[in-house]
DSSP file (Angstrom, degrees, kcal/mol; ACC not computed):
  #  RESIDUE AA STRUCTURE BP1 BP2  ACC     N-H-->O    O-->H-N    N-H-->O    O-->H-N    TCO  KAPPA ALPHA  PHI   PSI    X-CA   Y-CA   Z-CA
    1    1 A X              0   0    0      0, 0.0     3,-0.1     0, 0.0     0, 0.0   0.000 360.0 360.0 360.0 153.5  146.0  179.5  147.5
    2    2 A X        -     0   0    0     29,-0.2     2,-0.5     1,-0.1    30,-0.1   0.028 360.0-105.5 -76.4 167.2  144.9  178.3  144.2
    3    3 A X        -     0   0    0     30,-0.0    -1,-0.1    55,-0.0     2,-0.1  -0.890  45.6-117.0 -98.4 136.4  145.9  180.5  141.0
    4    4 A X        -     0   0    0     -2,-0.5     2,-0.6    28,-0.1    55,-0.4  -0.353  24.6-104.7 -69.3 164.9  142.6  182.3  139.9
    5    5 A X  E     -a   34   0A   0     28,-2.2    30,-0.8    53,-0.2     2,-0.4  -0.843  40.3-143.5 -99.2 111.1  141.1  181.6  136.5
    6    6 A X  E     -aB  35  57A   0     51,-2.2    51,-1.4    -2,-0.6     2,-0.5  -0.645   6.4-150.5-112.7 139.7  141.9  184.7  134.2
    7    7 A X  E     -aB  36  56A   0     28,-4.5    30,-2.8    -2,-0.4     2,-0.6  -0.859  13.4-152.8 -99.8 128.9  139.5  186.0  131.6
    8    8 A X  E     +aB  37  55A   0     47,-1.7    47,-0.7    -2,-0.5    46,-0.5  -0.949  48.1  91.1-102.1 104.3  141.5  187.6  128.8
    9    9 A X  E     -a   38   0A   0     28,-0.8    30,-4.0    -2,-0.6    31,-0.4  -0.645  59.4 -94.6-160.6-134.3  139.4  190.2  127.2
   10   10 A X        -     0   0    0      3,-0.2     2,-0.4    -2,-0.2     3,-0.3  -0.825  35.8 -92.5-160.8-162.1  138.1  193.8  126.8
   11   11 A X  S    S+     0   0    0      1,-0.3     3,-0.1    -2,-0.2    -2,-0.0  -0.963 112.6  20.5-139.3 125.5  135.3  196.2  127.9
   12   12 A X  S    S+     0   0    0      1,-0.4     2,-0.5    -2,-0.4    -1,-0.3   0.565  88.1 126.8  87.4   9.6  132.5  196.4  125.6
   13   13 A X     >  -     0   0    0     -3,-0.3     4,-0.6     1,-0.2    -1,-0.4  -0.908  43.4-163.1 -96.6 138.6  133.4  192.7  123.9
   14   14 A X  H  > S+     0   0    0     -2,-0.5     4,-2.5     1,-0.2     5,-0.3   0.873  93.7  55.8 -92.0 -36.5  129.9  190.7  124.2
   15   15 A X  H  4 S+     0   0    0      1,-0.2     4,-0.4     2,-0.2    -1,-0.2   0.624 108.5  49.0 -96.3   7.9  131.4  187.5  123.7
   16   16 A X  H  > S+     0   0    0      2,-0.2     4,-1.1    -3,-0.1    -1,-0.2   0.695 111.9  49.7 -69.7 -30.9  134.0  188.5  127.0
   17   17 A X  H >X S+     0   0    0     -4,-0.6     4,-2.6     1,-0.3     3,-1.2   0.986 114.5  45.2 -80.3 -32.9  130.9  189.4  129.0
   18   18 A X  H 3X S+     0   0    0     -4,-2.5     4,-0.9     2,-0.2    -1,-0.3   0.784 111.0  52.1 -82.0 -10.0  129.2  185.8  127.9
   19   19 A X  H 34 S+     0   0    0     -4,-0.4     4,-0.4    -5,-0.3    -1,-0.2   0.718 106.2  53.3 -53.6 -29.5  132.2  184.3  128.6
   20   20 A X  H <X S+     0   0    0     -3,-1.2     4,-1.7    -4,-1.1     3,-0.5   0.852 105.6  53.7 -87.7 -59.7  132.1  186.1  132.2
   21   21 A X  H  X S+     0   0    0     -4,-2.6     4,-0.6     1,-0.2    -2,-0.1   0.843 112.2  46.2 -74.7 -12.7  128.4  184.7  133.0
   22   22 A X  H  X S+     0   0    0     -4,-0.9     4,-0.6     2,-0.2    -1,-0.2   0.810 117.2  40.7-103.0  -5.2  129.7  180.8  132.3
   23   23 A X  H >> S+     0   0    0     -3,-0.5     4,-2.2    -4,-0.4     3,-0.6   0.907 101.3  65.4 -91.1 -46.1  132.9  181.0  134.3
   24   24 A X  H 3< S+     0   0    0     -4,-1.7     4,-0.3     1,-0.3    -1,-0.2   0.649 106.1  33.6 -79.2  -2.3  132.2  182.4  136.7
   25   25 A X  H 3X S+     0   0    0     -4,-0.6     4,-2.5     2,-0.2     3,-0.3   0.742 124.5  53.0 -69.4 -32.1  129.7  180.2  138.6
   26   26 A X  H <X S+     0   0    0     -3,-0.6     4,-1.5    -4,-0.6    -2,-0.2   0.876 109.9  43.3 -72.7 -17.1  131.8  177.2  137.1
   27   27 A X  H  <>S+     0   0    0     -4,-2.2     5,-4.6     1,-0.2    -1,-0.2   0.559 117.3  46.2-115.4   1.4  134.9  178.5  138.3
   28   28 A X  H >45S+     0   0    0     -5,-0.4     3,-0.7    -3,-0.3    -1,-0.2   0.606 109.0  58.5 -90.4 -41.4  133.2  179.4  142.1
   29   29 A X  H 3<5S+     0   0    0     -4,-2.5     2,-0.6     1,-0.3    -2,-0.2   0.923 107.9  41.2 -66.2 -29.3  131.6  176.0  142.0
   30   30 A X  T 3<5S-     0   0    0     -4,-1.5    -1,-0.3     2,-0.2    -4,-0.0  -0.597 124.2-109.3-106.5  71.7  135.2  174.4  141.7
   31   31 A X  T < 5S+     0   0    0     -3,-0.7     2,-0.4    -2,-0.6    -3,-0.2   0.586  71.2 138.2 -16.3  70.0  136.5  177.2  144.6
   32   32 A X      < -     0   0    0     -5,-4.6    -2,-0.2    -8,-0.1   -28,-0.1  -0.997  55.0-125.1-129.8 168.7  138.6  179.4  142.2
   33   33 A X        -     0   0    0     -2,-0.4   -28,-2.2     1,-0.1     2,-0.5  -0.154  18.4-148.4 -73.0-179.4  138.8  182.7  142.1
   34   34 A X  E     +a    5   0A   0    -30,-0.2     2,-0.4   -28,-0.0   -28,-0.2  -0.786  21.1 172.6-143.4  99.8  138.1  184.4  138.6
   35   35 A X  E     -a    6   0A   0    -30,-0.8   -28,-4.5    -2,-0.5     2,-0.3  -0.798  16.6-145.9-113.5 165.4  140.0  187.8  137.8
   36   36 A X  E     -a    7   0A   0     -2,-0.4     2,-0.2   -30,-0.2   -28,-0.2  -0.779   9.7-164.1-112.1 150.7  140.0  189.6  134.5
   37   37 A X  E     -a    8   0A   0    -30,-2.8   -28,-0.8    -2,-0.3     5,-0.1  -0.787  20.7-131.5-144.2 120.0  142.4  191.6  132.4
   38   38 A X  E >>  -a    9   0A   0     -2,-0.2     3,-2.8   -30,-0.2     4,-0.7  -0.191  23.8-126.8 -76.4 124.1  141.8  193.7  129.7
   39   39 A X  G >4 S+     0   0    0    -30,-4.0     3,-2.4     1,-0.2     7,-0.7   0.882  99.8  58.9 -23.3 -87.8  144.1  193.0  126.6
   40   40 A X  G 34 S+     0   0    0    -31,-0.4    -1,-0.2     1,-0.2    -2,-0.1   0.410  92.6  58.4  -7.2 -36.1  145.3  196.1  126.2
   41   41 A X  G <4 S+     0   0    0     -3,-2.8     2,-0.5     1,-0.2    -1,-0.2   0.524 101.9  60.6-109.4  -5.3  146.8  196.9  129.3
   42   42 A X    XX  -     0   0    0     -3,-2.4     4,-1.6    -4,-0.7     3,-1.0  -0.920  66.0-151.8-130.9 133.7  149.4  193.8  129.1
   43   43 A X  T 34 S+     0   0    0     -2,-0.5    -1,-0.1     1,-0.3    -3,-0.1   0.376  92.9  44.1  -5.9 -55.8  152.0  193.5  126.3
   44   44 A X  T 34 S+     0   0    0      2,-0.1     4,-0.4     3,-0.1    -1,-0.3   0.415 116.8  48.3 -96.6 -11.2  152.6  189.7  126.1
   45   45 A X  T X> S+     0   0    0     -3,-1.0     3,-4.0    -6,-0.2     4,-0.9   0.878 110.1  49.6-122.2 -95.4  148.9  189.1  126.3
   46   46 A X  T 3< S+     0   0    0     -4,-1.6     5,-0.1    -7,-0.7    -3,-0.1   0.573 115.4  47.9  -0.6 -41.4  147.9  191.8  123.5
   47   47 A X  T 34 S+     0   0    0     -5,-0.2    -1,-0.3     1,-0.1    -2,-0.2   0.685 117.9  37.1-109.7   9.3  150.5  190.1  121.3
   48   48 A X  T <4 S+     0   0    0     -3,-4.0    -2,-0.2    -4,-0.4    -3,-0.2   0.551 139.9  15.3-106.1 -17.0  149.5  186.6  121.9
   49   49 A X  S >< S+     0   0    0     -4,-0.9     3,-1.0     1,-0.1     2,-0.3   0.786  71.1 145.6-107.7 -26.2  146.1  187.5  121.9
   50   50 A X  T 3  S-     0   0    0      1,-0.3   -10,-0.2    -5,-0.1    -4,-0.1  -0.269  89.2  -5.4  22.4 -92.8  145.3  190.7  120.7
   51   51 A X  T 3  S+     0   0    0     -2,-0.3     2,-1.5    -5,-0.1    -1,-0.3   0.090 109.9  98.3 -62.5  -0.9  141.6  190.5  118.9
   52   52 A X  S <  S-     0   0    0     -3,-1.0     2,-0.3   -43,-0.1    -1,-0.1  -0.521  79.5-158.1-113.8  58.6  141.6  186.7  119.4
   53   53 A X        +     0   0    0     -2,-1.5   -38,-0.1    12,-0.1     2,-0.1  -0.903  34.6  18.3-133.4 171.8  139.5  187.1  122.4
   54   54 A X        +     0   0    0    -46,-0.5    12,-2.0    -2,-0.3     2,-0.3   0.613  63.7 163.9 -85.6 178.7  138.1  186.3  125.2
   55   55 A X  E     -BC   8  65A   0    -47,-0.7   -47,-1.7    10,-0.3     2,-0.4  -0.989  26.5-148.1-150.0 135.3  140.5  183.5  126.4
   56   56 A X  E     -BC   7  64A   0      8,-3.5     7,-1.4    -2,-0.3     8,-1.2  -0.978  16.3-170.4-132.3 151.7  140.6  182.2  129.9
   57   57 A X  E     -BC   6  62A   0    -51,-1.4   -51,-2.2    -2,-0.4     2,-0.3  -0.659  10.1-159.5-134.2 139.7  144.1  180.9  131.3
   58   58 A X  E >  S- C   0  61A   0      3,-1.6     3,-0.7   -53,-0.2   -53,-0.2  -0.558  82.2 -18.4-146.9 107.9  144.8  179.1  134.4
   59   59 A X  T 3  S-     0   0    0    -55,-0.4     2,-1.1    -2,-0.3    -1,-0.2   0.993 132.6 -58.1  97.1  88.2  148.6  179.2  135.8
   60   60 A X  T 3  S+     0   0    0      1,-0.1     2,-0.6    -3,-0.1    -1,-0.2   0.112 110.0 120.4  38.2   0.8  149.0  180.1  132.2
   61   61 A X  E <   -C   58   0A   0     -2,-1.1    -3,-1.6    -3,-0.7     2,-0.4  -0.836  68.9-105.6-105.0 119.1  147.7  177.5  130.4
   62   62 A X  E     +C   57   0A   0     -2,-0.6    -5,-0.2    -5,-0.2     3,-0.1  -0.231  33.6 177.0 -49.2 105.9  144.6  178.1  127.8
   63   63 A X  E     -     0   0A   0     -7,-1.4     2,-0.3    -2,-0.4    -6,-0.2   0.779  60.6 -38.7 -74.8 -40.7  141.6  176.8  129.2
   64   64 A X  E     -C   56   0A   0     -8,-1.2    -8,-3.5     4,-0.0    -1,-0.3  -0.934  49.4-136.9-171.2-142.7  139.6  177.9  126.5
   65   65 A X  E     -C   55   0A   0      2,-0.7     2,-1.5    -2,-0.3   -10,-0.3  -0.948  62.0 -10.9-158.7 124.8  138.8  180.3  124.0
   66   66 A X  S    S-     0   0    0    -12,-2.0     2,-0.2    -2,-0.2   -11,-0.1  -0.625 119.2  -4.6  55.7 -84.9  135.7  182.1  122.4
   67   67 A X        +     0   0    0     -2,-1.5    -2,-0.7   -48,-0.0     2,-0.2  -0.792  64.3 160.5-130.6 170.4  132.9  180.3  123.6
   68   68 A X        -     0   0    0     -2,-0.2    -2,-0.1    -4,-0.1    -4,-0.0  -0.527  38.6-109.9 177.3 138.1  132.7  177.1  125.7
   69   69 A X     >  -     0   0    0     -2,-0.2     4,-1.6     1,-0.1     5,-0.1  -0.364  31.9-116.3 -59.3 146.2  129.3  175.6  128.0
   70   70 A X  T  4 S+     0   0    0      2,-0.2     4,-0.4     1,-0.2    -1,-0.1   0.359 117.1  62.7 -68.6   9.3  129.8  175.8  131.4
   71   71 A X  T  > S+     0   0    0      2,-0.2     4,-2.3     3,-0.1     3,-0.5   0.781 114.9  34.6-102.6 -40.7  129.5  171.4  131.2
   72   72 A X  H  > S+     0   0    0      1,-0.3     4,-1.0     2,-0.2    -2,-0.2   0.732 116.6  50.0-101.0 -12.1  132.8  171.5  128.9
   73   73 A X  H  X S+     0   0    0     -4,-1.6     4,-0.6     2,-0.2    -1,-0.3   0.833 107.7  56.5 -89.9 -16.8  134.6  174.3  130.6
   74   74 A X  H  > S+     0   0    0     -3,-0.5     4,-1.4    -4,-0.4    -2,-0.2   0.655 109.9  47.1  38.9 -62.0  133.7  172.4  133.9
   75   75 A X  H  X S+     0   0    0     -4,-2.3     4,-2.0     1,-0.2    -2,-0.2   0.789 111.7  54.1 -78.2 -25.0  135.8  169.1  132.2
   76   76 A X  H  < S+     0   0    0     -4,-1.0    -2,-0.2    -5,-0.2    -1,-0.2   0.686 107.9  43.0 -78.6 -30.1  138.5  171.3  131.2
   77   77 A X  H  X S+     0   0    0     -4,-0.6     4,-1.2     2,-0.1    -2,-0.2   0.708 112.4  58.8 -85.6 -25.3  139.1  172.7  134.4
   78   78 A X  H  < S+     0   0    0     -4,-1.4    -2,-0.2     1,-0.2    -3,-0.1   0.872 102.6  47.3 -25.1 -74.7  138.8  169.3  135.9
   79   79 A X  T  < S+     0   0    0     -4,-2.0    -1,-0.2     1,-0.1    -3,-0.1   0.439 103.7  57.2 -72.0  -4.4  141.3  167.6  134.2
   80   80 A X  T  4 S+     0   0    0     -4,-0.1    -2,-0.1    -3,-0.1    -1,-0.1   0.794  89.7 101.8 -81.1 -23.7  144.4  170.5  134.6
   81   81 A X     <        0   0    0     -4,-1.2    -3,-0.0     1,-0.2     0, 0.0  -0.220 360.0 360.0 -57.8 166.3  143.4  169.7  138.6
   82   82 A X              0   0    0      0, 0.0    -1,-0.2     0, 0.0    -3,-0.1   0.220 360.0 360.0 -91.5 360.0  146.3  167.2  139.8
């Protein structure tokens, strides 16, 4: 099974929750899953992201970060495919 697309963020951040409406149909259109984790509750993620959010990771690697269109987050998950 595919590694899900993970949204790095927090509860009550607006630019997590618009981040949330543009992956997840892109990231259902290309069949992955999409789980979230709130900063806060891991260590390494808090101290590589801490405030710097949201960020969404796939098999660890930053996919992007802030903002992105569903067209360019779309080419960005594209090209990590093999």
């Amino acid at each position: 099974m595919a590694e899900p697309l993970l949204l790095v963020g927090k509860p009550g951040c607006h630019l997590c929750e618009v981040m949330r409406e543009v992956a997840s149909p892109v990231a259902a259109e290309l069949g992955l899953a999409l789980a979230e984790r709130d900063v806060r509750s891991d260590p390494e993620l808090d101290a590589l992201y801490g405030n710097d959010i949201p960020v969404l990771l796939l098999g660890g690697r930053e996919v992007a970060r802030h903002r992105v269109s569903a067209a360019d987050l779309r080419a960005r998950l594209r090209s990590l495919s093999p």
